[in-house]
C-alpha positions as CSV (number, residue, x, y, z in Angstrom):
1,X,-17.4,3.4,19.2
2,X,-14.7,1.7,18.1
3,X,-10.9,1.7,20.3
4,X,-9.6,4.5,17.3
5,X,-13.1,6.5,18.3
6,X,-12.5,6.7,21.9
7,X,-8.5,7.4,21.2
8,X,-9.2,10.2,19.3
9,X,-12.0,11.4,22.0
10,X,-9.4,11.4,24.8
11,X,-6.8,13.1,22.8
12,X,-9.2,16.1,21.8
13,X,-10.6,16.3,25.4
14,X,-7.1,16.2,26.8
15,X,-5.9,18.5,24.1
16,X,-9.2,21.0,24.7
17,X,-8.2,20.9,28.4
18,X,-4.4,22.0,27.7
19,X,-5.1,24.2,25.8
20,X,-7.7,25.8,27.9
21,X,-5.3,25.7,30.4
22,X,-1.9,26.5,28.9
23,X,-2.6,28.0,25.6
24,X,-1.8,26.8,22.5
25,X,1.4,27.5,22.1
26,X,2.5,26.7,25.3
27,X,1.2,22.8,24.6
28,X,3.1,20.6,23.0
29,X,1.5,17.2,21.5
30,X,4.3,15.4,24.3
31,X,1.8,17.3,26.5
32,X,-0.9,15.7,25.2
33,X,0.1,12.5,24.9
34,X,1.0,12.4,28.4
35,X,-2.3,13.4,29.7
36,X,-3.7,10.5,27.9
37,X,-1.5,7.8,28.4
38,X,0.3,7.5,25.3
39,X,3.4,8.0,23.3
40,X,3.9,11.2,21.4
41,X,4.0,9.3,18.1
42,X,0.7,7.9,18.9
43,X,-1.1,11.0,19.4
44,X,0.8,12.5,16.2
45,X,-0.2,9.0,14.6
46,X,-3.8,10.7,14.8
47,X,-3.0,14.7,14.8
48,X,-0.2,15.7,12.7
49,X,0.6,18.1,12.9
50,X,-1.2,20.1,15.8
51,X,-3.0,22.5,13.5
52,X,-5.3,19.6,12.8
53,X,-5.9,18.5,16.5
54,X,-7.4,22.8,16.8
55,X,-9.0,22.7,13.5
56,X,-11.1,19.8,14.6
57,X,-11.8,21.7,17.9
58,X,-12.6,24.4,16.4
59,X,-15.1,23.4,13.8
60,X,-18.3,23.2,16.4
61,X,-17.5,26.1,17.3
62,X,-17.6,28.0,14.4
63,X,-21.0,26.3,13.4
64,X,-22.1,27.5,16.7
65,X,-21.2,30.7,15.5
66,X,-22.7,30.6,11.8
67,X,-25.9,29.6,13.8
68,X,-25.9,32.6,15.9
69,X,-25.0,35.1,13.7
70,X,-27.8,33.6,10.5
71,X,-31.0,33.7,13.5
72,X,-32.9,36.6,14.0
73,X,-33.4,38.5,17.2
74,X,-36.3,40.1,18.8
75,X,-34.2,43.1,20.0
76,X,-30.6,43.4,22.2
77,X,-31.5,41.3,25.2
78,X,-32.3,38.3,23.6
79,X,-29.1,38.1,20.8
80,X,-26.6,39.1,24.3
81,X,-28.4,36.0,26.0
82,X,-27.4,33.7,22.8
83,X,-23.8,35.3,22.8
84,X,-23.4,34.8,26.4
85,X,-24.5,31.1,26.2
86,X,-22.1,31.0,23.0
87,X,-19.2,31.9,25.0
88,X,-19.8,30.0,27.9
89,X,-20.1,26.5,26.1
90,X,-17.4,27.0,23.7
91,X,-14.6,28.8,26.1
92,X,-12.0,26.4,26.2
93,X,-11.9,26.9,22.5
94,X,-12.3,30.5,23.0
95,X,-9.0,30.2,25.2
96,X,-7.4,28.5,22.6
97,X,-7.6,31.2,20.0
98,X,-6.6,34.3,22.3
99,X,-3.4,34.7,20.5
100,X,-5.3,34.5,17.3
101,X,-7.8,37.2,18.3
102,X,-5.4,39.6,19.7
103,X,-3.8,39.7,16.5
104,X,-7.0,39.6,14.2
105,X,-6.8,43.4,13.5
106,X,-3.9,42.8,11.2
107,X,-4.2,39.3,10.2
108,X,-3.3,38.4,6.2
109,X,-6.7,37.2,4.3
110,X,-7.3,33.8,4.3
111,X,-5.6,33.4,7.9
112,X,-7.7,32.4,11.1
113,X,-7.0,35.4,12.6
114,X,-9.2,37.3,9.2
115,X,-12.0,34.5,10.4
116,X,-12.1,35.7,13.5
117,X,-11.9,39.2,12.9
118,X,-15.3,38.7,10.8
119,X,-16.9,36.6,13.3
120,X,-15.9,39.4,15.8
121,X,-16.6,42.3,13.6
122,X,-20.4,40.8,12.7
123,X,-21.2,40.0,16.3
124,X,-19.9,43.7,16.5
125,X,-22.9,44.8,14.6
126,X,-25.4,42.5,15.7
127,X,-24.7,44.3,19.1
128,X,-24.6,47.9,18.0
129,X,-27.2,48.1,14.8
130,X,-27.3,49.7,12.1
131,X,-25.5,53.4,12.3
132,X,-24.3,53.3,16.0
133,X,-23.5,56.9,17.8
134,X,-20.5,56.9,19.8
135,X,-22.3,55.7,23.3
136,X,-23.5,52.1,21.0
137,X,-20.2,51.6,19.9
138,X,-18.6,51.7,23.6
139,X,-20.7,49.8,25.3
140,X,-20.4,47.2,22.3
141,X,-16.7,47.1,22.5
142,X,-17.6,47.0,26.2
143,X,-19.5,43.7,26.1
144,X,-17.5,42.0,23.4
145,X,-14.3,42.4,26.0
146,X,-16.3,41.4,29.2
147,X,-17.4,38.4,27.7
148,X,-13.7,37.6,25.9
149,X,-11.4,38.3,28.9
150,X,-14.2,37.1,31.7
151,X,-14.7,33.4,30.1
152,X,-10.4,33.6,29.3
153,X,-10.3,34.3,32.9
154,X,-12.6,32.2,35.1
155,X,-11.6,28.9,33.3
156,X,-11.5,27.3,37.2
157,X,-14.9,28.3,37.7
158,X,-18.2,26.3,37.2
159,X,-19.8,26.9,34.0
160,X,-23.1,28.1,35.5
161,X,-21.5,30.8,37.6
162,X,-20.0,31.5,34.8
163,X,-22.8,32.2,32.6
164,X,-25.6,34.0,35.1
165,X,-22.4,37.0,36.4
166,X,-21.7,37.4,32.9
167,X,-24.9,37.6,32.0
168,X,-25.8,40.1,34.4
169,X,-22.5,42.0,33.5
170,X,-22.7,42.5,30.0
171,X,-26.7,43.1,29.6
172,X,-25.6,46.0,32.5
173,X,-22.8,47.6,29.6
């Protein structure tokens, strides 16, 4: 790996753990460059501006997410254990977009927040099936916000814990 390779590495890990942290609003690319030892011009020098520091965060991710949604499931269980997983390794990133999924309901076309209103709105009806009565559709709603707000929340805690409670919670909904 070469000295721009590990550079870059640092900054993203940094900026994942800020972000994670703080939110991304709240960081600033000063932030940033502090946490790694650097100026703000450097950082900048490789981000500019910050939209492209959370695109490239973002981008496993949202492969992640293409993968989930494309495979097939042998009924509920096994698709909530793959969603569960999903939002367990990617919640710093999941952190990072809380503003943008609070406002996905109204978001313009062609803005992240109409991304993630698909993402969320297919995941949606992976959980709930065809025709859902009212019952399916709570207790979808239920697990989508257990799993949003319990990885948003539990950032300090280990990753493993993490996963088996929320497991356990939202094949309980």
């Amino acid at each position: 790996m070469t000295t721009a390779d590990d550079t870059r590495s640092r900054i993203l890990s940094a900026a994942r753990d800020l972000f994670a942290e703080r939110g991304y609003a709240a960081t600033s690319l000063a932030d940033i460059a502090a946490a790694v030892g650097l100026t703000k011009t450097a950082v900048a020098y490789h981000f500019h501006p910050k939209d492209k520091l959370a695109a490239e965060l973002l981008a496993p991710c949202a492969d992640d997410m293409l993968t989930l949604l494309g495979a097939e499931f042998d009924g509920r269980r096994p698709f909530v254990e793959a969603l569960v997983g999903f939002v367990v390794r990617h919640r710093a990133v999941i952190r990072l977009l809380m503003d943008d999924i609070s406002g996905a309901d109204n978001a313009p076309p062609g803005s992240t927040g109409e991304a993630i209103r698909t993402f969320r709105d297919e995941l949606f009806a992976k959980l709930t099936g065809p025709d859902p009565d009212a019952e399916t559709i709570l207790r979808g709603w239920a697990v989508l916000g257990a799993l949003q707000w319990g990885i948003v929340q539990t950032m300090d805690l280990p990753e493993g814990q993490v996963h088996t409670t929320l497991l356990q919670a939202a094949l309980a909904i």
